[in-house]
VOGU-3710 file (C-alpha; in Angstrom, 3 decimals, decimal comma):
1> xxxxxxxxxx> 38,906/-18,655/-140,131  41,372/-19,448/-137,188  41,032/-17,659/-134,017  44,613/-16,496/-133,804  44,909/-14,809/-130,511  42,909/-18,343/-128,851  45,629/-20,088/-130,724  48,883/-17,838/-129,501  47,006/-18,229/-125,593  47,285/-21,704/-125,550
11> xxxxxxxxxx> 50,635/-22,060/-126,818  51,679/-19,338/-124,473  49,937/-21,430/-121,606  51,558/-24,782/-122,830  54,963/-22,765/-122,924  54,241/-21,493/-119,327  53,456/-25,130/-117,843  56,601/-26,470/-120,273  58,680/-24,295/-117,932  56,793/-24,446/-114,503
21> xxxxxxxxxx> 58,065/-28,435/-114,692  61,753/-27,004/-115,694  62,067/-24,956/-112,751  63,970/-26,414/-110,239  62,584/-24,736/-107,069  58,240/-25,198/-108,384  56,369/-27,844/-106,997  53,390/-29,084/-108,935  50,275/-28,113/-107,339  48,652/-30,835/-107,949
31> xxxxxxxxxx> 50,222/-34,628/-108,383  48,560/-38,028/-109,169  50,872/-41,260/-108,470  50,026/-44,317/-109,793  51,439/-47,408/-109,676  52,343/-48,773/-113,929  52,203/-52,494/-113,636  50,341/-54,999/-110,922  51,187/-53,293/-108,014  53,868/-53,570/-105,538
41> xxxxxxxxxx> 56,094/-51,049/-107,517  57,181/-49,199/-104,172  54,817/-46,445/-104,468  54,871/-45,777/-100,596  58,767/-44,935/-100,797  58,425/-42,853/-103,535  55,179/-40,664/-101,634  57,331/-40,484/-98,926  60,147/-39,031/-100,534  58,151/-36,745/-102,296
51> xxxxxxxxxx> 55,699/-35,537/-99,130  57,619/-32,639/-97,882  56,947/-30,933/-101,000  53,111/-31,301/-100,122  50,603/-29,591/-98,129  48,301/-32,379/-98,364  48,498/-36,379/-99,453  45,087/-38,292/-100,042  44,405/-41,961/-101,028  41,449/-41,937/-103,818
61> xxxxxxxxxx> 40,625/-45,640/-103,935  40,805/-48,966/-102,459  40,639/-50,255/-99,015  42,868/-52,129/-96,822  44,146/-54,958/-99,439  46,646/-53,186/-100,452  50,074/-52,233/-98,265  52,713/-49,709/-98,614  55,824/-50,403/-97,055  57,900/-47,435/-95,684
71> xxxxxxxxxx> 61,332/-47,006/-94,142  62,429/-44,685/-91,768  65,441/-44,688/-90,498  65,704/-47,594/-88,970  61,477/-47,802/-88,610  59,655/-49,685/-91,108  56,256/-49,390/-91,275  53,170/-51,307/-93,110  50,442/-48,764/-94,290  46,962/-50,249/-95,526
81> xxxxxxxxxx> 45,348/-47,529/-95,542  46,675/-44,348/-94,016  48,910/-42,660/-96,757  52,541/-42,797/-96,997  52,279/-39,038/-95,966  51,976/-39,351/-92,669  55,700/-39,730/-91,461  56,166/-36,126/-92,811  54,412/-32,795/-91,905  51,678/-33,247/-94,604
91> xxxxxxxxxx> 48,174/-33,164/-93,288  46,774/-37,041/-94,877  43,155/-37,689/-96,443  41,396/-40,646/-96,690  38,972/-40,047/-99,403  35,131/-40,813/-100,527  36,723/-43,546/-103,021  37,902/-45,720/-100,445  36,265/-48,515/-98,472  37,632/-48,477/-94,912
101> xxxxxxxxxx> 37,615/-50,799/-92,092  37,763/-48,940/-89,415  39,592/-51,544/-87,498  42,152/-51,786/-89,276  41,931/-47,647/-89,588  42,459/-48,194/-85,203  45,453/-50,457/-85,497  47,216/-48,161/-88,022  46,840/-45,020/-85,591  47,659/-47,739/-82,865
111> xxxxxxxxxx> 50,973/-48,420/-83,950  51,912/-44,888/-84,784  51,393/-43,928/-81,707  53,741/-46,491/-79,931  56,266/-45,009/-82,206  55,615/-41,505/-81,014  53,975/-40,505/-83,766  50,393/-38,634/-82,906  47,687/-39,234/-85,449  44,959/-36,406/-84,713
121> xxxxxxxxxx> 42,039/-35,081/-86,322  45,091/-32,225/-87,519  46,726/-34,878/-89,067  44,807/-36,991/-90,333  40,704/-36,041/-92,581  38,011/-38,957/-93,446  35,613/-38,113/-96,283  32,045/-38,447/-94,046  30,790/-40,196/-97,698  33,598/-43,279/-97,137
131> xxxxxxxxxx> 32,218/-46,426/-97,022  32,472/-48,466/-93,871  33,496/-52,282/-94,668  31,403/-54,256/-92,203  31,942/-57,520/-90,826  29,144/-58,837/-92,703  31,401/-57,616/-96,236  34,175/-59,828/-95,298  31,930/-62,725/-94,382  30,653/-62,484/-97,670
141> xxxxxxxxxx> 33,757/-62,144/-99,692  35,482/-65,280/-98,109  32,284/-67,192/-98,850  32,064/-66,597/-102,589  36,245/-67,351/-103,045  35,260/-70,483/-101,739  32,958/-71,422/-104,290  34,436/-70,015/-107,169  35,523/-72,445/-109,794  38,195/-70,291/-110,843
151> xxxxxxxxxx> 39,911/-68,369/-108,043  40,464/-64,478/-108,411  43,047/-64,337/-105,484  40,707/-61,863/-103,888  42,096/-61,210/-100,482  38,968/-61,835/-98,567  38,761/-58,689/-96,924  35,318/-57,449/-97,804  36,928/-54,801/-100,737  34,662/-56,132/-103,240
161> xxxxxxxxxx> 31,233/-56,370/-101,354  31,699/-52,894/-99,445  32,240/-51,281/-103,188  29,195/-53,430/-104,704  27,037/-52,040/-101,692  28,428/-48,538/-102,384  27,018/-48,899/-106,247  23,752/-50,456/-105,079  23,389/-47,840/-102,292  23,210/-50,220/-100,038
171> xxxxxxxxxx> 26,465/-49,038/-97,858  26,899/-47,852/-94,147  29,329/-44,202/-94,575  31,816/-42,488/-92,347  29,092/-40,491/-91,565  26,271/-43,345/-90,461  29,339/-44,785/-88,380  29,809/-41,885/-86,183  26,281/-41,207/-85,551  25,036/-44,273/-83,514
181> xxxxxxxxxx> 20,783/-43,317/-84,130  21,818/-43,097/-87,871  24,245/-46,741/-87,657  21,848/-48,322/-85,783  18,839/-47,292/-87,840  20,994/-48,051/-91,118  22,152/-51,534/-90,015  18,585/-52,470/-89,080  17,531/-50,943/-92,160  20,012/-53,500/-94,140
191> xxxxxxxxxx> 20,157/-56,768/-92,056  17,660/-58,865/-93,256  18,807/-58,656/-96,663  22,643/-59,399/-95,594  21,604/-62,287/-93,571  19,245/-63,866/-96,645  22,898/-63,503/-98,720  25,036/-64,738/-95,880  22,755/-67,839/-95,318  21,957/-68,886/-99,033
201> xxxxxxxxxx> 26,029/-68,978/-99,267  26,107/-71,328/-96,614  27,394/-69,094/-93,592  26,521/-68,145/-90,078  23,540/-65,374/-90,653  24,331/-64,044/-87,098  27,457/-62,334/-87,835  25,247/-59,045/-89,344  23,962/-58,380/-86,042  26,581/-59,388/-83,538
211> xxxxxxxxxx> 26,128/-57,667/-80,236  29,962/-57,465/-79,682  30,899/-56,944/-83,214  28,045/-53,886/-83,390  29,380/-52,376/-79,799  33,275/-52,696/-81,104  31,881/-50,153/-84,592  29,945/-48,449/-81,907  33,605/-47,362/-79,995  35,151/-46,591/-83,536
221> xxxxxxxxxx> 32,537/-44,148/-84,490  33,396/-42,155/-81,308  36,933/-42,489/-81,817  37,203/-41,485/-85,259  33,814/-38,960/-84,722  36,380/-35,546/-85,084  38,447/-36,776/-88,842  35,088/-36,553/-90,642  35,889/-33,698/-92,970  34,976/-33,097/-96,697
231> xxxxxxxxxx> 38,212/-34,058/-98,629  37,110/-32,425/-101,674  36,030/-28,827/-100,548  39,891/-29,271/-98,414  41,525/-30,130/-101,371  39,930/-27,270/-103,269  41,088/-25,081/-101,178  44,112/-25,884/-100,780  44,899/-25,561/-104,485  43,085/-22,308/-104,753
241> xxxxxxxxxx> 45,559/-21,031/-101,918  48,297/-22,313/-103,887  49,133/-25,101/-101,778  50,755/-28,377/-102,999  48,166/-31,532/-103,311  49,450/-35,469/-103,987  46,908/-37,581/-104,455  47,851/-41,616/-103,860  46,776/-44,956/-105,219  46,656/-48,303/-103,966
251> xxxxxxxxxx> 47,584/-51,658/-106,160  48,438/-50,627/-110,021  47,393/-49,749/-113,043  46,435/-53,106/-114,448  44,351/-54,128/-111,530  42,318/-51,567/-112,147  38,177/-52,983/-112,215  37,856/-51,205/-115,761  40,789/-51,361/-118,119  42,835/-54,327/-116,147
261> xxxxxxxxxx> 43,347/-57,900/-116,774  39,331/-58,761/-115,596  38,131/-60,955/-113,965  42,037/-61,176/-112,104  41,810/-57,281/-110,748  40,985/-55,358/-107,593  37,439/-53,785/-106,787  38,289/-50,280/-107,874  39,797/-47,904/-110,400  43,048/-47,596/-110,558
271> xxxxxxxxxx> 44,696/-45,654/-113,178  44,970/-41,344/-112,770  41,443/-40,322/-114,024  40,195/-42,077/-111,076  42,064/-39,946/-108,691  39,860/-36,631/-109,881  36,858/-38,609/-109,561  37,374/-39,939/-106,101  38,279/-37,284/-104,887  36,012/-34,407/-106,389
281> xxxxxxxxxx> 38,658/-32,696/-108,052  38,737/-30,852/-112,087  40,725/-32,610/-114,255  41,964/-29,285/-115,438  43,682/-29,200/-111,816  46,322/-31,830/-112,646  49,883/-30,769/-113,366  52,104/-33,791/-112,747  51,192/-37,736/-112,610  53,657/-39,913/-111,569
291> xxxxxxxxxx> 53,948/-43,636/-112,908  55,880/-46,172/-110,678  57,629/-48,711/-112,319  59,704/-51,776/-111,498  62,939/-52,592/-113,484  61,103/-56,110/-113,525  57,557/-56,841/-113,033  55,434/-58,815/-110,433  52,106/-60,576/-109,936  50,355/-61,315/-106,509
301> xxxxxxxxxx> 47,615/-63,871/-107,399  45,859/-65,437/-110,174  46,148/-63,688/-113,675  48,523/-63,396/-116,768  52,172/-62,531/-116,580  53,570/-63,111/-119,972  57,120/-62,595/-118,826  56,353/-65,049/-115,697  59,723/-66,429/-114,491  58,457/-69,643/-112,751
311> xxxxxxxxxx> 62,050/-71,561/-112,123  65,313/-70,481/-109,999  65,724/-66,897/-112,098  61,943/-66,419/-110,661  63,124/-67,611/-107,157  65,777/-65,667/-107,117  64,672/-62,101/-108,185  61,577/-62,953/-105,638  64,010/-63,506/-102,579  66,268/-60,631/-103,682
321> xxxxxxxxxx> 63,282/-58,242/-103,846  61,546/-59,447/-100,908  58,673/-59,785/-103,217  56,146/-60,980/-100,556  53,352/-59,283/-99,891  52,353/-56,398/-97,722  48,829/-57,497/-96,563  49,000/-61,188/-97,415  52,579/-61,888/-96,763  51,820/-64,299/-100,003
331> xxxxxxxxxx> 55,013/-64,238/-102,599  55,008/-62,326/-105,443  54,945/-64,183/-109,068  58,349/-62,264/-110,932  59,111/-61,961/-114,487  60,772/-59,503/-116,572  60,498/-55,859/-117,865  57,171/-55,609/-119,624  56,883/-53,362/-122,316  53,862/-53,413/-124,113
341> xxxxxxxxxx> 51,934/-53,723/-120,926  53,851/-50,672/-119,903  52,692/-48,896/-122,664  49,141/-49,304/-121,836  49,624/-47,709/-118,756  51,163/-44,713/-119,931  47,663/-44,473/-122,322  45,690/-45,196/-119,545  47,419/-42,720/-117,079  49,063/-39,284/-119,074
351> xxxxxxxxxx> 52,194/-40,317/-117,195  54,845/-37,095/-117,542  57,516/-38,976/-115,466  58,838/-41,871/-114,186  60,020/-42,971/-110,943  62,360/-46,384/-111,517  62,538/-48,769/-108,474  64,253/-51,500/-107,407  67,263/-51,656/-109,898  69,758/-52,874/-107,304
361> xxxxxxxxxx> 67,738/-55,945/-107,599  68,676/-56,905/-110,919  72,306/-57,015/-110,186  74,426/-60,201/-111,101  71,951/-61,093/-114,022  72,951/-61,608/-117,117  72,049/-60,991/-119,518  69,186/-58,569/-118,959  65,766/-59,146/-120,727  63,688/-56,674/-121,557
371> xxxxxxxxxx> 60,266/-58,171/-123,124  59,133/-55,520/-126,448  56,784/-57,349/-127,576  54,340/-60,150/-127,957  53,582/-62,976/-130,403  50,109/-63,967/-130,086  48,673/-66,849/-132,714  51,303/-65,950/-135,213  51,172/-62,492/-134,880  53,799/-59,736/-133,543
381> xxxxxxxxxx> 51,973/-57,380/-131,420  53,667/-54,167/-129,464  50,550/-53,451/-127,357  48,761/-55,576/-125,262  45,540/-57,473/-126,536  41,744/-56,418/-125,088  41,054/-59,682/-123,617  42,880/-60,925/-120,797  42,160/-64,375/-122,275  44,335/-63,535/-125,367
391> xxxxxxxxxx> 46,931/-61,825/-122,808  47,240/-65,161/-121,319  48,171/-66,877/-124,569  50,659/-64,422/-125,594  54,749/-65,279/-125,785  57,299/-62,697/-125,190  59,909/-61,478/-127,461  62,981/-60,231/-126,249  65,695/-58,024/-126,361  68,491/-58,617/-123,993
401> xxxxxxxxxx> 71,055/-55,966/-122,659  74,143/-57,148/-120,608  74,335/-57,030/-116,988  76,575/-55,637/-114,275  77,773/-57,105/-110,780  78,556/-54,421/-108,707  76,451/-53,531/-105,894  73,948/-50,900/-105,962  72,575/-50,126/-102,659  75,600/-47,892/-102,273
411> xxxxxxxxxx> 74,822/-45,316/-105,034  74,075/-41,886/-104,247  73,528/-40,404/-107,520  73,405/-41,378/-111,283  77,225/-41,337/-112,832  78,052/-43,767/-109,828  76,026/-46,531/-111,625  77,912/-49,011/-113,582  77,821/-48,730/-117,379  75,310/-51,230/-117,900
421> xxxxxxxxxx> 73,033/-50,301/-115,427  72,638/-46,297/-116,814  72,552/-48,255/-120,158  69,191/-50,588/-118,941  68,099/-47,307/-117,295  68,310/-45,652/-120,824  67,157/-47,989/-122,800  63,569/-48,147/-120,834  63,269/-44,435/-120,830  63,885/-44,327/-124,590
431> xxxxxxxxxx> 61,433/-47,304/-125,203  58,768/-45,809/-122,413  59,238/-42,788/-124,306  58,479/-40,849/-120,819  61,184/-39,350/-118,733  62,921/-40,930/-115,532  63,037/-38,778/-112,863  63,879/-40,750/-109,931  65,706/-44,051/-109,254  65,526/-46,475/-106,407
441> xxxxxxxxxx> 68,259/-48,855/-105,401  66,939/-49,762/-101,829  64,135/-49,682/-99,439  65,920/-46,737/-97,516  64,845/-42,850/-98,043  68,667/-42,274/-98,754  68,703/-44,806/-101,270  66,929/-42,924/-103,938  67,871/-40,519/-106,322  67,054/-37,873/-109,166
451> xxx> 67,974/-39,280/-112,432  69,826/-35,763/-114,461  69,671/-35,051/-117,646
//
């Protein structure tokens, strides 16, 4: 027999979080974003737009091969690995998920700082269980690219061999790196087997124990000795004071090591469930994840792209977009709105809204294509195939909407976009099926805007 007051409870708790997200003044406590396609959406404009609603912003996964871009005023600034947070009064995490050089980690604060912008141990909280990319990771990484028959487009920045130490154990952590007995003793403990690896690959073995390379970690583990923290126990906390928590990805949904296109896809996961696991936070905690999507959809590397636009329409929404890449400065492959792969994110992540970016790109197309679905070996399919092999073979089919020519990067609210462009805008939400929130029609912070009902 049913439980009947279990059953009215969760209704009455579904009804309470139905209006917490109608309420105009409530923050969520406790926000995933995630990038929807291949990364590159804009997802550090949209973090910092949203950051002064937060107590805290964290970054749950990746390392330094993948870049945020964010404008300030008349600043821009290229984030690898401190999160978009940090231009507003947030306090920023780096969390155990991520694999940090802590080079790169010096530069960042570096060129804060010549902006006037202080980046303390206040501001600014590494996990101590981070993994340190070393110098012998990057080594590494190149060296396998090299002889790889088929080319990943890895970036050759050590991401892949500082995560496969962290699953065999075998890594160096925040921790080790401030502690010079422990680093030492660690390095020591691990050097012989690097330099068999280096040296069967055909590099220089005496890279792993570099006097100058060991003295230069030596320097960042005092620098960066007073940001070890424990980001979940803050994060905790913070929610259980009923503070505000974002947590941020890096690259997008279908790079993701798991459920992406394999063997074309980053080191990590990707998608929203990671977030709670790299960061040591309940899933029951989450209230609100974010997708970001492009009105189009890009590709940095090797991999499919069913929609790829590969002639002067490709050219052309690439130069418009400045779709060139953060941390490789490599162009961006362009093609149009992909549905079906959309829809796989929005499985993959619980997405329960949508922020839209880049539309002023699209303007003086026409017509508009929106790809719905795929025809694979005869076959109409609305959802991507398992196999990125299949993926590859797979045609688009269409449906085209007309275009507009005014300019966009103007607009200051919704009902001052031409008719065609709230009719594209309405036609993904209604085939997403998730609700647009926000829309972007610039790199500026003034140049986005809520989307109302």
């Amino acid at each position: 027999m049913p439980n009947y007051a279990y059953t009215c409870r969760i209704k009455k708790d579904k009804l309470d979080k139905a209006l917490l997200r109608l309420s105009p003044n409530q923050g969520f406590m406790f926000t995933i974003i995630t990038g929807a396609q291949f990364g590159d959406e804009g997802k550090g404009k949209i973090v910092d737009l949203l950051a002064k609603d937060y107590d805290i912003v964290a970054r749950f996964q990746g390392g330094n091969n993948a870049g945020h871009t964010v404008k300030a005023g008349d600043e821009v600034y290229k984030l690898h690995l401190i999160p978009s947070g940090i231009l507003l009064d947030a306090r920023v995490l780096i969390g155990p998920g991520v694999v940090l050089n802590p080079e790169v980690l010096a530069e960042e604060i570096e060129m804060f700082e010549k902006h006037g912008i202080k980046v303390n141990a206040e501001k600014l909280g590494v996990d101590a269980k981070t993994s340190i990319i070393m110098p012998y990771h990057i080594e590494l990484d190149g060296l396998k690219e090299a002889v790889r028959e088929t080319k990943i487009g890895t970036t050759k920045r050590g991401i892949g061999y500082a995560y496969i130490d962290k699953v065999a154990r075998d890594e160096i952590r925040m921790a080790e790196l401030v502690d010079r007995e422990h680093f030492l003793a660690r390095l020591e403990e691990l050097a012989p087997q690097k330099e068999k690896e280096i040296e069967a690959m055909g590099g220089d073995p005496k890279i792993v124990r570099d006097p100058a390379l060991i003295k230069r970690y030596l320097e960042l583990g005092k620098q960066f000795a007073a940001y070890v923290t424990d980001v979940s126990r803050e994060i905790n906390q913070a929610l259980d004071e009923g503070k505000n928590v974002m947590a941020e990805a890096a690259q997008g949904t279908h790079l993701d090591v798991i459920h992406g296109t394999q063997k074309f896809v980053t080191s990590s996961s990707t998608i929203a469930g990671s977030a709670c696991a790299n960061l040591g936070v309940g899933p029951k905690r989450v209230d609100n994840v974010i997708a970001i999507v492009k009105v189009y959809i890009t590709r940095v590397g090797e991999g499919p792209l069913p929609t790829e636009l590969t002639g002067e329409l490709g050219e052309r929404i690439q130069k418009a977009g400045g779709e060139f890449g953060t941390t490789t400065g490599r162009g961006r492959r362009c093609g149009w709105f992909d549905l079906p792969l959309l829809k796989k994110a929005i499985a993959l992540n619980g997405y329960t809204e949508i922020s839209l970016t880049k539309l002023d790109v699209l303007t003086g197309l026409d017509p508009l294509r929106i790809c719905v679905g795929y025809k694979y070996k005869g076959k109409s399919l609305d959802y991507p195939p398992v196999l990125t092999e299949e993926l590859q073979e797979c045609s688009p089919v269409y449906e085209d909407l007309p275009g507009w020519k005014e300019d966009l990067t103007e607009v200051k609210a919704y009902n001052e976009l031409p008719k065609n462009a709230r009719n594209y805008v309405e036609r993904l939400e209604e085939l997403m099926k998730v609700p647009i929130n926000y829309i972007s029609v610039g790199p500026g912070r003034a140049q986005t805007f809520k989307k109302e009902d």
